[in-house]
Every structure is written in C-alpha cells, then in structure tokens.
PASEBA-1860 file (N, C-alpha, C; in nm, 3 decimals):
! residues 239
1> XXXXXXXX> 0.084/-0.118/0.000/0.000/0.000/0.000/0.089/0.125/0.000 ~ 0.033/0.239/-0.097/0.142/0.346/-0.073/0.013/0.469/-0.064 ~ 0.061/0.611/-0.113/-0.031/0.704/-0.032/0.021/0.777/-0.204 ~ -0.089/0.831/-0.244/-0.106/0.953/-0.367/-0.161/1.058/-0.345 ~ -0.121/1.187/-0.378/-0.196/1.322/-0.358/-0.292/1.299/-0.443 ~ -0.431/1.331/-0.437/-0.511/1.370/-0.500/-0.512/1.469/-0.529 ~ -0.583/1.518/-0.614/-0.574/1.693/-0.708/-0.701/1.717/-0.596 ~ -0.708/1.859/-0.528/-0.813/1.909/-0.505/-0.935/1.979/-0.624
9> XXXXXXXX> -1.051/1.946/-0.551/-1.121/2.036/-0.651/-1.075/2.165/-0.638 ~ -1.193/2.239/-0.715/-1.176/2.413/-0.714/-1.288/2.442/-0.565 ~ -1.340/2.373/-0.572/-1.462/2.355/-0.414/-1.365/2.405/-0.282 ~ -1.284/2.224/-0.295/-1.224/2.233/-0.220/-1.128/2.316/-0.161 ~ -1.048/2.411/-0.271/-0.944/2.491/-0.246/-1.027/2.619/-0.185 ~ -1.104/2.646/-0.257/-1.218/2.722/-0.255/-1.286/2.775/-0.044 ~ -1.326/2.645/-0.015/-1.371/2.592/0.100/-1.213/2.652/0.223 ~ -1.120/2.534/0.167/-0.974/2.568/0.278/-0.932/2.702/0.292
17> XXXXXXXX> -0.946/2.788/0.134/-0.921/2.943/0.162/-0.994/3.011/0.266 ~ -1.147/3.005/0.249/-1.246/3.060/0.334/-1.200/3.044/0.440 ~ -1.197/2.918/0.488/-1.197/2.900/0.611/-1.047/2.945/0.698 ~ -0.939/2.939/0.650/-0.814/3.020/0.681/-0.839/3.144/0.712 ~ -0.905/3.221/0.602/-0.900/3.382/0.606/-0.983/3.377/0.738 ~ -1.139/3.302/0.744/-1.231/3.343/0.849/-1.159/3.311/1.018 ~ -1.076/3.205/1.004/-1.012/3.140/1.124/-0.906/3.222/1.183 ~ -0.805/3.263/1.053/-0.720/3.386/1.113/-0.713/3.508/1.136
25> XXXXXXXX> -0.835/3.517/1.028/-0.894/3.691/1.084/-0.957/3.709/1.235 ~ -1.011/3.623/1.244/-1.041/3.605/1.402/-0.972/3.575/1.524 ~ -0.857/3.528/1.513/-0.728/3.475/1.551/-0.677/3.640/1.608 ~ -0.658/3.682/1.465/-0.588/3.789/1.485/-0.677/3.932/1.542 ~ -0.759/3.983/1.529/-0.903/4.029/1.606/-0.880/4.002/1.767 ~ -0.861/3.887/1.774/-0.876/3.874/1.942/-0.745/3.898/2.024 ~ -0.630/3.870/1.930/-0.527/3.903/1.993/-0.515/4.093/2.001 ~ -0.579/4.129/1.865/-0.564/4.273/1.926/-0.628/4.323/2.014
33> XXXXXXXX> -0.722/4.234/2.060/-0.862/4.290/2.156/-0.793/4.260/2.262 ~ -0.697/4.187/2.322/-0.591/4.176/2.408/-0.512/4.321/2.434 ~ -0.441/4.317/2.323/-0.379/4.412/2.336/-0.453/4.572/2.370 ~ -0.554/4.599/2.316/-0.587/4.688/2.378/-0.724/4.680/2.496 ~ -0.717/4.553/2.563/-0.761/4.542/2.668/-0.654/4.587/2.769 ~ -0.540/4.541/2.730/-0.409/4.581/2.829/-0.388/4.707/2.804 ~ -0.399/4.797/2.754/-0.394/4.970/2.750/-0.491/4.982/2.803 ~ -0.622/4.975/2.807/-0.735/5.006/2.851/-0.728/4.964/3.033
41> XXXXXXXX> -0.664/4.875/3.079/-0.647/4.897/3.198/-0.523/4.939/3.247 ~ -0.465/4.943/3.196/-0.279/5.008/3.229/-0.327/5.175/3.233 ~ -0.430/5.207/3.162/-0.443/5.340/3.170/-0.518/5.346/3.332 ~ -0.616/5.306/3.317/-0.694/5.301/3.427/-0.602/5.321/3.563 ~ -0.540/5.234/3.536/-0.416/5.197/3.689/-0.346/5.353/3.693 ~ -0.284/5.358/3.615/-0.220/5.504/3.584/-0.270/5.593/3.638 ~ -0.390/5.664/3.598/-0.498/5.735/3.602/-0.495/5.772/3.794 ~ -0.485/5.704/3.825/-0.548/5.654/3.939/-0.452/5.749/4.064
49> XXXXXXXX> -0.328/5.757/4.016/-0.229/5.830/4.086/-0.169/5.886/4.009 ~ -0.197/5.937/3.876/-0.185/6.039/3.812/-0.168/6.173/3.899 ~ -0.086/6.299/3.832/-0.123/6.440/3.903/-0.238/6.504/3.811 ~ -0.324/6.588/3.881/-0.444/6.659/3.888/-0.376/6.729/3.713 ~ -0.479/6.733/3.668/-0.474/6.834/3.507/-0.594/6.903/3.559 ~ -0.604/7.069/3.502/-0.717/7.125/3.498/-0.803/7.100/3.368 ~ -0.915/7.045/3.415/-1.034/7.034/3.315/-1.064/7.110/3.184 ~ -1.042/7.268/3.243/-1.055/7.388/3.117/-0.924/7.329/2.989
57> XXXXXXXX> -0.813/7.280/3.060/-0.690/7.305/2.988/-0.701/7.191/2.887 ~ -0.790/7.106/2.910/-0.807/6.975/2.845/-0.830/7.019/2.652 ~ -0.799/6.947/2.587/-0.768/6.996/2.429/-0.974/6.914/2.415 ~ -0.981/6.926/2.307/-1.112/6.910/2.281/-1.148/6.720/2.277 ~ -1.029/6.640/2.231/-1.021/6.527/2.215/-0.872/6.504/2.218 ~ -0.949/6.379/2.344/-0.791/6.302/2.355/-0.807/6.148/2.327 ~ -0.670/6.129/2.330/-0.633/5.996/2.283/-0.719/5.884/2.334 ~ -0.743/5.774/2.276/-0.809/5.685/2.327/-0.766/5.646/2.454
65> XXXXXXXX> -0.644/5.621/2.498/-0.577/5.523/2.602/-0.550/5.687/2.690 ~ -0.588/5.771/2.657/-0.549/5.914/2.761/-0.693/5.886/2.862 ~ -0.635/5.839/3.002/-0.769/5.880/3.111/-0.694/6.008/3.203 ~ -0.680/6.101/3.184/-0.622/6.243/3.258/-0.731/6.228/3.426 ~ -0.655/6.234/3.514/-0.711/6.247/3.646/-0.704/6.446/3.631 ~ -0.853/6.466/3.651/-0.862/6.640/3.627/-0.932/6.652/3.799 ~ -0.889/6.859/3.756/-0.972/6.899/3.864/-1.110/7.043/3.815 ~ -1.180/6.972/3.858/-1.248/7.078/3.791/-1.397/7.176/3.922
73> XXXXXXXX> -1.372/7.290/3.887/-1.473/7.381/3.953/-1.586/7.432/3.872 ~ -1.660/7.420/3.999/-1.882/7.495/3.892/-1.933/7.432/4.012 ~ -2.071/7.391/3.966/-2.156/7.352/4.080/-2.270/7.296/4.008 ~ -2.309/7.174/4.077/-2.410/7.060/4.051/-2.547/7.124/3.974 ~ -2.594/7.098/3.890/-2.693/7.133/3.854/-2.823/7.063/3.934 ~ -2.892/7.163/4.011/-3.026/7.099/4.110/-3.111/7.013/4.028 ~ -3.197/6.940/4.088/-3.293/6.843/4.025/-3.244/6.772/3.873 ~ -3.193/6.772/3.871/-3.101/6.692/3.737/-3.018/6.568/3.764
81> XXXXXXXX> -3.072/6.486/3.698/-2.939/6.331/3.715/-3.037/6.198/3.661 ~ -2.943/6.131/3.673/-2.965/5.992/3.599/-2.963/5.866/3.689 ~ -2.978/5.760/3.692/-3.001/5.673/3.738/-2.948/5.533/3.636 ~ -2.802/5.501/3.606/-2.731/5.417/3.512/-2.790/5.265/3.618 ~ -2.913/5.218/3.527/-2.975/5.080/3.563/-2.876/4.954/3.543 ~ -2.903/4.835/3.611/-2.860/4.692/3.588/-2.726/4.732/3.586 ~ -2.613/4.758/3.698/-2.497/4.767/3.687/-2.476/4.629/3.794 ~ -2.361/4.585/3.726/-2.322/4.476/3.841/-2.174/4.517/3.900
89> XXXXXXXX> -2.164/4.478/4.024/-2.084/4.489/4.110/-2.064/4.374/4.211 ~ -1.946/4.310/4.182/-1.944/4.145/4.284/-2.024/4.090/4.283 ~ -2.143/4.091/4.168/-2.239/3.944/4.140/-2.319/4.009/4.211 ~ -2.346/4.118/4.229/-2.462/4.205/4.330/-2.565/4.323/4.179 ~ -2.648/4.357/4.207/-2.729/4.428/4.088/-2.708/4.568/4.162 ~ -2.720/4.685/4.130/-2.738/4.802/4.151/-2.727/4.914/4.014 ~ -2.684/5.040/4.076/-2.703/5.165/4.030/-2.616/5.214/4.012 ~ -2.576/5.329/3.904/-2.430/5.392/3.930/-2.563/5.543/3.929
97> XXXXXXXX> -2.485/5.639/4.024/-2.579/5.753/3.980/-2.478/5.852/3.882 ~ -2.542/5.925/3.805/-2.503/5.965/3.731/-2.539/6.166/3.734 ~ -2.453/6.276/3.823/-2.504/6.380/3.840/-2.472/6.484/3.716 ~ -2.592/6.597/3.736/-2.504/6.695/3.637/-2.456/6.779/3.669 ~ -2.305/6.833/3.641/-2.241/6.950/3.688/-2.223/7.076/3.546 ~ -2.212/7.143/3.621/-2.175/7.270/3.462/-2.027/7.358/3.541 ~ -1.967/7.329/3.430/-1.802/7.341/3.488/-1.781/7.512/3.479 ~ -1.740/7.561/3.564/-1.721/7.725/3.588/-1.661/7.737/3.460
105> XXXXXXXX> -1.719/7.893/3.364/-1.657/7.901/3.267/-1.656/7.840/3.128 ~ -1.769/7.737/3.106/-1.790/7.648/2.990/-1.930/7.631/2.982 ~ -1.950/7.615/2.867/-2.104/7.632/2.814/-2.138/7.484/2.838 ~ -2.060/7.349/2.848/-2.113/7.257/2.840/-2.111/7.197/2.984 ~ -2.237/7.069/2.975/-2.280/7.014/3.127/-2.162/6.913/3.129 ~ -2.143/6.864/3.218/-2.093/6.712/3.240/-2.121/6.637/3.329 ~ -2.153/6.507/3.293/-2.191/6.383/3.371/-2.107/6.338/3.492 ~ -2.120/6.376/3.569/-2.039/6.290/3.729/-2.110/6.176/3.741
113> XXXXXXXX> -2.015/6.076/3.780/-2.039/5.926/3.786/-2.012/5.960/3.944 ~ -2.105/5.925/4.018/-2.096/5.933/4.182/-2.068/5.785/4.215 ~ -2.047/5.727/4.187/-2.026/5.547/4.189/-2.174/5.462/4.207 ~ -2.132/5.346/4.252/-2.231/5.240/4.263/-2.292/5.254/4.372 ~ -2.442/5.177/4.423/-2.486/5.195/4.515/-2.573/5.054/4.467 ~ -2.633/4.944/4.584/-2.691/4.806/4.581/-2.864/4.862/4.546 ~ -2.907/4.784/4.416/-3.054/4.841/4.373/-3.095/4.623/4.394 ~ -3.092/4.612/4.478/-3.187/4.435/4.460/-3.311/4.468/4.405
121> XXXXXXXX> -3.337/4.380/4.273/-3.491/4.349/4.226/-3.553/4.346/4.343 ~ -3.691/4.460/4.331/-3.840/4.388/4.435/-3.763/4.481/4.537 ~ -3.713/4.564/4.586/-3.641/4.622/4.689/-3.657/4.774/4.655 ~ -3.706/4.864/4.733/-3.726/5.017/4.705/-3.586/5.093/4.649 ~ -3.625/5.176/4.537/-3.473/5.239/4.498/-3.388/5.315/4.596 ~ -3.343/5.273/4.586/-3.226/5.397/4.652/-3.260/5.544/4.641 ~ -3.239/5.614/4.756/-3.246/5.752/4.758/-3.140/5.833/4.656 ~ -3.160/5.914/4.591/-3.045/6.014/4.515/-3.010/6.098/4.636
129> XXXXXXXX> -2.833/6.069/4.619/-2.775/6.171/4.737/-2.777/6.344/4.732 ~ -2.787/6.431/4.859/-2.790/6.505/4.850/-2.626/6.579/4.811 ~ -2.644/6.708/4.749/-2.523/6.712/4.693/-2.521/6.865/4.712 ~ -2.430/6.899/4.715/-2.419/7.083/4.741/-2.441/7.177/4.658 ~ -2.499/7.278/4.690/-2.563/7.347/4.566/-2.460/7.449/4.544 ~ -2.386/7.495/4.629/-2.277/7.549/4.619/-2.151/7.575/4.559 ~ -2.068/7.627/4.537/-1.961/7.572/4.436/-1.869/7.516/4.528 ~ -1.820/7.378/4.407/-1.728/7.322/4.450/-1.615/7.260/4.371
137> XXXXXXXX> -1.494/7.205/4.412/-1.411/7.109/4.321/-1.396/7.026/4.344 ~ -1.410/6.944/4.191/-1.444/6.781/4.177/-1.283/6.744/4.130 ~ -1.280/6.617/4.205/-1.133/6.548/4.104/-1.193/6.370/4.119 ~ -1.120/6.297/4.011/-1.190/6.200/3.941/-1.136/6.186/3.799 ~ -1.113/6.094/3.735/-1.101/6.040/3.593/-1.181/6.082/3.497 ~ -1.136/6.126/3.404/-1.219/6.194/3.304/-1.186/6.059/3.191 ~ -1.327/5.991/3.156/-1.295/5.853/3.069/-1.423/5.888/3.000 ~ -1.410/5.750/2.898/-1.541/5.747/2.803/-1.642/5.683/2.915
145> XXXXXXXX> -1.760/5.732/2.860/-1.903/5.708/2.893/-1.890/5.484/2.893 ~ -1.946/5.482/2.979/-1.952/5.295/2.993/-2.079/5.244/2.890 ~ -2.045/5.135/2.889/-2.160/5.048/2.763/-2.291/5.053/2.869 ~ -2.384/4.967/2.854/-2.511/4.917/2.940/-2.578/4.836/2.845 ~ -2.684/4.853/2.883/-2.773/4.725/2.840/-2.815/4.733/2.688 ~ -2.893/4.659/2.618/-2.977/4.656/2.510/-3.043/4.766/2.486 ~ -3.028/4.837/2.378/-3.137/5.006/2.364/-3.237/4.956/2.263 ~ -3.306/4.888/2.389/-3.462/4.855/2.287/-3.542/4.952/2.300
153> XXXXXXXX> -3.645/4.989/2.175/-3.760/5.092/2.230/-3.711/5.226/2.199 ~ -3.587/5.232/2.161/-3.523/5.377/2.184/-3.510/5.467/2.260 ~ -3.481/5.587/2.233/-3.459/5.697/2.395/-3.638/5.699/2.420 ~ -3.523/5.649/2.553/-3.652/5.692/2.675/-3.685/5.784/2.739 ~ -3.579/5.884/2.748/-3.553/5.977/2.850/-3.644/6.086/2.798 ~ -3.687/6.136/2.705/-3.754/6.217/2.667/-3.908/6.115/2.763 ~ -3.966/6.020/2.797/-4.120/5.998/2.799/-4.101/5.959/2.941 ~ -3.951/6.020/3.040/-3.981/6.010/3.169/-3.968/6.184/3.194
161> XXXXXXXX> -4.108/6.188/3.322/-4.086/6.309/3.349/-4.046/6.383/3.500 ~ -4.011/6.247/3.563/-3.981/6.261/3.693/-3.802/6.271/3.717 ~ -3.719/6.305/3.797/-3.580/6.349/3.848/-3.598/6.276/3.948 ~ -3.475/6.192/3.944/-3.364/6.136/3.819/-3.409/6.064/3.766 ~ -3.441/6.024/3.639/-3.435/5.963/3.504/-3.360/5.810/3.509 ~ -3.424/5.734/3.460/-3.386/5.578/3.474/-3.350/5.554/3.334 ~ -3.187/5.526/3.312/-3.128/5.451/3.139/-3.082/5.331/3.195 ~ -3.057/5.237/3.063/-2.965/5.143/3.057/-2.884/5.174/3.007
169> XXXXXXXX> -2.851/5.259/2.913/-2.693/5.292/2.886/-2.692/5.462/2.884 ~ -2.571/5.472/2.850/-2.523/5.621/2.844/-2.518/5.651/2.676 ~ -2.589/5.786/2.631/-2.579/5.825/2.552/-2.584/5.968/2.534 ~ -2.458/5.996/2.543/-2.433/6.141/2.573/-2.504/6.284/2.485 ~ -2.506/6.179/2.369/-2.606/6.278/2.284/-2.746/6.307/2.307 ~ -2.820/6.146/2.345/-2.938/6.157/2.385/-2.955/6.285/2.516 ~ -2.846/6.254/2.637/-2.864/6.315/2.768/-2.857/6.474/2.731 ~ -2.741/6.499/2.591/-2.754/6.642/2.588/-2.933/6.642/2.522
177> XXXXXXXX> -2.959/6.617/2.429/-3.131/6.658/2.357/-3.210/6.667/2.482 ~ -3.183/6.527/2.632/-3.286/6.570/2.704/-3.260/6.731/2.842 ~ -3.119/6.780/2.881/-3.099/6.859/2.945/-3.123/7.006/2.863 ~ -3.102/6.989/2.719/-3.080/7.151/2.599/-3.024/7.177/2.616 ~ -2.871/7.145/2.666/-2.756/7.147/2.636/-2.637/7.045/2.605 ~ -2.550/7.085/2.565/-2.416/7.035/2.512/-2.357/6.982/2.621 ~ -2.344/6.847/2.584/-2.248/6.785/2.712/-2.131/6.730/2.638 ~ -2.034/6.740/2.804/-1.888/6.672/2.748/-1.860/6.550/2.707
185> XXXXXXXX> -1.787/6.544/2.636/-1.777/6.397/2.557/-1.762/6.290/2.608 ~ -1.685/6.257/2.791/-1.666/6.195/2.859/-1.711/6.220/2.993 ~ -1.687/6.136/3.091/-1.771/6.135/3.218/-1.626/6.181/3.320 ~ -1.632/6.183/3.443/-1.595/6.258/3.519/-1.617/6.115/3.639 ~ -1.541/6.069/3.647/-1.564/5.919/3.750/-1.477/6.003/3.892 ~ -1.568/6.018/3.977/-1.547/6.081/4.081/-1.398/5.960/4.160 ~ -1.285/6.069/4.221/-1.217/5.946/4.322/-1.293/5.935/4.449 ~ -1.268/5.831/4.509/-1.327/5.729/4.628/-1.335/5.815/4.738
193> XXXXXXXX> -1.429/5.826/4.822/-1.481/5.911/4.944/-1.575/5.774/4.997 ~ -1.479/5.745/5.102/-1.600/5.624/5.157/-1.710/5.666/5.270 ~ -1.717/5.806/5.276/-1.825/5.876/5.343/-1.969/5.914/5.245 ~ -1.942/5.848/5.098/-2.039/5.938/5.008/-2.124/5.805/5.032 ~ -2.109/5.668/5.043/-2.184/5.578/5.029/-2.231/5.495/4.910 ~ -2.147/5.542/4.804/-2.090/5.477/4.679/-1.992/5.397/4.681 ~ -1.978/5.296/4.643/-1.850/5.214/4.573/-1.776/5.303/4.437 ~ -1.700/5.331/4.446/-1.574/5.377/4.293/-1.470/5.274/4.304
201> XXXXXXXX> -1.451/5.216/4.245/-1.384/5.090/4.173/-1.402/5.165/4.052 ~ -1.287/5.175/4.020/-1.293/5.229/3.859/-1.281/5.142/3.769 ~ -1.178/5.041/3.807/-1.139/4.899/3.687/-1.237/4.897/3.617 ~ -1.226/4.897/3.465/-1.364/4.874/3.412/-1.387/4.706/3.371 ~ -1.569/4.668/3.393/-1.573/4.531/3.394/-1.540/4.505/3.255 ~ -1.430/4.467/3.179/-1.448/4.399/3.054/-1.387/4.236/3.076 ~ -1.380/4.162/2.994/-1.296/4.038/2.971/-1.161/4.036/2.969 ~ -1.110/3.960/3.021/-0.937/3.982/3.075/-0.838/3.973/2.919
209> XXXXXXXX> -0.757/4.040/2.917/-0.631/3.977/2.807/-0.609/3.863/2.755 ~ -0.624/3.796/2.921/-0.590/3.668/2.880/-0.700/3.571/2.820 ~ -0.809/3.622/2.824/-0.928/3.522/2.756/-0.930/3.562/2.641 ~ -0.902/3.675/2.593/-0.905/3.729/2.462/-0.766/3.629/2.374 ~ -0.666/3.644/2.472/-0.548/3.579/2.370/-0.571/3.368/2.354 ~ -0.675/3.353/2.486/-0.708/3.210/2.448/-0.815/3.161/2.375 ~ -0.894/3.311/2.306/-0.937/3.259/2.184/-0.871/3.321/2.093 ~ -0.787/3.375/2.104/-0.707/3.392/1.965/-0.622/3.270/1.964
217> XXXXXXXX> -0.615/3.206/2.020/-0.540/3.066/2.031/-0.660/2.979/1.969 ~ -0.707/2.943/2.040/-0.860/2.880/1.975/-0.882/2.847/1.825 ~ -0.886/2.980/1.793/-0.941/3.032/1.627/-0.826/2.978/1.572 ~ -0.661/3.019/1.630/-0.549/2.945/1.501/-0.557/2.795/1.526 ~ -0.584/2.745/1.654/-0.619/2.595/1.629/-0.736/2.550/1.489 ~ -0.806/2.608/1.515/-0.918/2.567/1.394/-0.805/2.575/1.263 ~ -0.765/2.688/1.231/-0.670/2.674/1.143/-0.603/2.595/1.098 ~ -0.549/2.563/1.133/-0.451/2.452/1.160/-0.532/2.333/1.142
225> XXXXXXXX> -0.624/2.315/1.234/-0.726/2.136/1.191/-0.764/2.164/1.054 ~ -0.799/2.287/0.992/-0.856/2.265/0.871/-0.769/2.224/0.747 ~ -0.662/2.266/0.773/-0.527/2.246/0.708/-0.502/2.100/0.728 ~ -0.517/2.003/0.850/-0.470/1.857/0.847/-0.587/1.804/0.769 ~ -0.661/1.840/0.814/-0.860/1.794/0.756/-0.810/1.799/0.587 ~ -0.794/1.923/0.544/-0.767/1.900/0.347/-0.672/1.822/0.359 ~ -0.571/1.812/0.401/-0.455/1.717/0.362/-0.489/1.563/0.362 ~ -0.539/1.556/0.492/-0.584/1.384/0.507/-0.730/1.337/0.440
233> XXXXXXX> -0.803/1.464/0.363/-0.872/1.421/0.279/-0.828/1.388/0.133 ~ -0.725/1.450/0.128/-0.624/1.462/-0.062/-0.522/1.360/-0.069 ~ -0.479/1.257/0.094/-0.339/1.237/0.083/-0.406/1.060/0.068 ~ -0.454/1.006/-0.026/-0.537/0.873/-0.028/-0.419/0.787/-0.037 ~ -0.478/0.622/0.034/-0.402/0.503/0.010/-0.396/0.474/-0.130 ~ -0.355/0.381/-0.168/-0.329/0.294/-0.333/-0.306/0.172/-0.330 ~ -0.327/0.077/-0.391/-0.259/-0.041/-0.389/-0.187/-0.053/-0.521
END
C-alpha cells in the first residue's frame, strides 16, 4: 500500500481558503482585543495616581488610552441626574448615579459618575444623594461614557418626566437633547470618598487579556485542523 496526492477540486481549495482567512482573521481580532484590553487597563491603573490636570486646559479630544485624572470647579446642577440601571458589582445588581455638573466658565454640562450603590430586584430604589448646591471642586477620571444594556424601544428619556431619570446605557447625545444642552464627551468618575456611600472601583468590567489571547489561540487551532482535515482528505491510500 502506498499514499497519492489527490488533485483538489476548485470547491475544495475554494472551502480551505475561506476557512483560513475566516479562522485567522479572528485569531488575529482577538489578539488585538488583548492588546488593547491591556492599555485600557494600564491606563486606568495610571490614572489613578496620576497628578491633577485642569479640566478647562483639556484639548477638545484626547487619545483613546489618555484617562487624565482632572480637577475641575462649577456647581451641581439641582434636580437633574440619571439613574445608570442593571450595573453589576461582585455578582450584586445596583445603580451607578449619574449627576449633572456645569463646569465654571464652559457652556457645556458634564456627567459625574458618583459610583455604585446596591438596587436588589423587588427592593425600594435607593435615595439620590444630597449634593451641594454650592460651588465646588471635583477630582476624578475623566474617561469614556460605559456600555449598558440593550437600547430597545429607543430613547426613553424624553417619555420620563420625573428626576432622576432611569437609562440602561449612556448616551451622551441623547442626555444632551434631554438637558438643551451640550455635554462633554466623557464622564468625570469621581475618586473614592467612603463617606459618600458609593463604591468607585474604577477597573472597568471587561474580559481579561488573557481570555481574549485564548481565543485567539482557539481560532489558530481551527486553522490549523482545517489544514490537516484538506490534507488527510487529498493524501489517499493505493494499492
């Protein structure tokens, strides 16, 4: 008995290409989603003991991986805020509240992330904290707005008419149409005061590096089987 290449069809070659391009494009996709999972928290960490930048001085847009720890002065806008639904925290359900400030000197509002607070299904909401009407200065991470849930139904916020306002996600455009004004492009993640009665954990929840690079491992395995798979279908016995 000996072993002969068979000629592939045009199917077949056809089929092994696809499936390479689809296997390593994905391969390679996840390894970058690694990689900038690891900027995305290396900044975070950074951030964190960063020195103070003033808010005004901030350029209009910054870098993706730029989280600038700012300081910024104005005062809370009264009866105004949000209520960021279905947040999880240690396998627990709650709230992030979400206030509005208008920064001394700038036409536009911005979103303060006051942290988390425990909302259990079937359990009365949480009170919105009282906050000073006074002027004051805020310091905190200036980052992008966080994902949330499914935007079924579309904006809601326009057909609630009660303060604070219940979203599943953040949409900074929507929040400016519902305040009539211009808000900043990013949020303002307050640092930790364990007298406010919020959790700030800033880490943001995504999927680790390392799960990202073990399906980019994954996907070149497929690769690779599909490659033995044509071969040991083309490489036939003989007598």
């Amino acid at each position: 008995m000996s072993r002969h290449w068979r000629r592939p069809s045009a199917f077949a070659w056809l089929l092994l290409l696809v499936g390479l391009a689809v296997f390593l494009g994905l391969s390679r996709w996840q390894w970058g989603r690694a990689h900038e999972k690891e900027v995305l928290l290396a900044s975070y960490a950074a951030a964190e003991n960063a020195g103070l930048r003033q808010f005004a001085t901030l350029p209009e847009t910054l870098p993706a991986e730029d989280y600038p720890r700012v300081a910024v002065r104005g005062h809370y806008v009264a009866g105004r805020g949000y209520w960021l639904d279905q947040q999880i925290h240690e396998s627990k359900v709650g709230r992030r509240a979400l206030a509005v400030f208008e920064p001394q000197g700038s036409p536009r509002r911005l979103l303060v992330d006051l942290g988390w607070v425990a909302a259990p299904p079937g359990r009365p909401a949480p009170a919105w904290p009282d906050l000073p009407l006074t002027e004051v200065e805020l310091h905190g991470i200036y980052a992008p707005a966080p994902g949330g849930g499914l935007r079924v139904g579309g904006d809601a916020l326009p057909r609630q008419n009660a303060w604070p306002k219940l979203t599943l996600f953040v949409d900074l455009a929507a929040v400016g149409r519902d305040l009539g004004a211009e808000v900043a492009p990013r949020l303002l993640l307050l640092d930790a005061d364990p007298a406010s009665g919020f959790v700030r954990r800033w880490t943001p929840a995504v999927m680790s590096p390392e799960k990202h690079r073990g399906y980019a491992l994954q996907w070149f395995t497929f690769a690779i089987a599909a490659v033995v798979i044509f071969v040991v279908l083309h490489w036939r016995k003989s007598k």
